[in-house]
N, C-alpha and C positions, 0 to 999 in steps of 0.2 A: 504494500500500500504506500510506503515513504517513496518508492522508485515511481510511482503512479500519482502522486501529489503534484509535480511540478509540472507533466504533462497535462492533469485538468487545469492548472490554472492558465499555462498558455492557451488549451483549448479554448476556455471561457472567453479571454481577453481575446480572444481574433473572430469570437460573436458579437463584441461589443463593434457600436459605430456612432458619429457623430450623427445624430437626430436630423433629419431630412425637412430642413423649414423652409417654408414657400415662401420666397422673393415675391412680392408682386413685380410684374411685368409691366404695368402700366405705373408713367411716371406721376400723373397725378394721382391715380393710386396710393403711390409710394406717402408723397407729400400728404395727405389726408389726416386727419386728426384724429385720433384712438378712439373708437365708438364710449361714448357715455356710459358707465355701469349707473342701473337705475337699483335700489333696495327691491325686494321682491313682494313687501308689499304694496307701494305704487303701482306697481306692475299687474297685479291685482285686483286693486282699487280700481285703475282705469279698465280694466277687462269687465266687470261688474260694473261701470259705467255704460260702459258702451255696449252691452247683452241687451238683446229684443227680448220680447216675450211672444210667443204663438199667437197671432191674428186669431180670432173665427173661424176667418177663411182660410187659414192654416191648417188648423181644428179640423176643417169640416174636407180640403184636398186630402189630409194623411188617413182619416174615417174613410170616404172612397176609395183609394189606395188599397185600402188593409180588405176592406171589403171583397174589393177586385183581385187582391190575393186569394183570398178565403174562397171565393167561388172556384179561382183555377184550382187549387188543390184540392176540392174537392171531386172536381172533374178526373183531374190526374188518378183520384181516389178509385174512380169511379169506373175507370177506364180498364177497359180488359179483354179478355180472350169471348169469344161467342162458344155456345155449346158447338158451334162448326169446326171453329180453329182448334178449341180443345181435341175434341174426336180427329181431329186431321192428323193434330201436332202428337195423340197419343199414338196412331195407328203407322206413325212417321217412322219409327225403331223396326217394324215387324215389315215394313215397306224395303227397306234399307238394308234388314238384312237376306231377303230373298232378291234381290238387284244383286247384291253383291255374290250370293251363293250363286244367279244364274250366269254371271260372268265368268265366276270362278268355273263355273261347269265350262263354259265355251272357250275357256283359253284353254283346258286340258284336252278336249279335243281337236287344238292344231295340230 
């Protein structure tokens, strides 16, 4: 482990690097003045200012909305196989495998 010590710590240090910080490119940019830290609760405060509340007519588009959902899934619910396709789709395995048996009969008599 002593002969293995000096090896990780080279390892370590050749994973280290100086931190990759973005220049701006643009020279006005550059000159610009350090954005304003504001406390957080101003930040806040004016969010809770400037929050609407739901119209009526908000109220009463999201009611439609939810409505017009509620119909499609119940359709979606609703929607399904006929006693035709069931019988079709059951008797589809016993179909498939007499296609495949009569096939298999006709390639052995080439």
């Amino acid at each position: 482990m002593q002969r293995l010590r000096p090896f990780l710590i080279v390892l370590m240090l050749a994973g280290c690097a100086l931190p990759d910080i973005d220049v701006p490119e643009d020279a006005e940019l550059a000159r610009a003045d350090y954005p304003e830290l504001l406390p957080l609760s101003a930040v806040i405060a004016a969010e809770r200012a400037r929050a609407t509340r739901a119209t009526p007519e908000d109220t009463a588009a999201l009611a439609s909305r939810a409505q017009a959902l509620r119909a499609r899934a119940a359709a979606l619910r609703g929607a399904g196989l006929s006693a035709e396709d069931r019988a079709r789709l059951g008797a589809a395995p016993d179909r498939l495998r007499a296609d495949a048996a009569a096939l298999a009969g006709a390639g052995e008599t080439r």
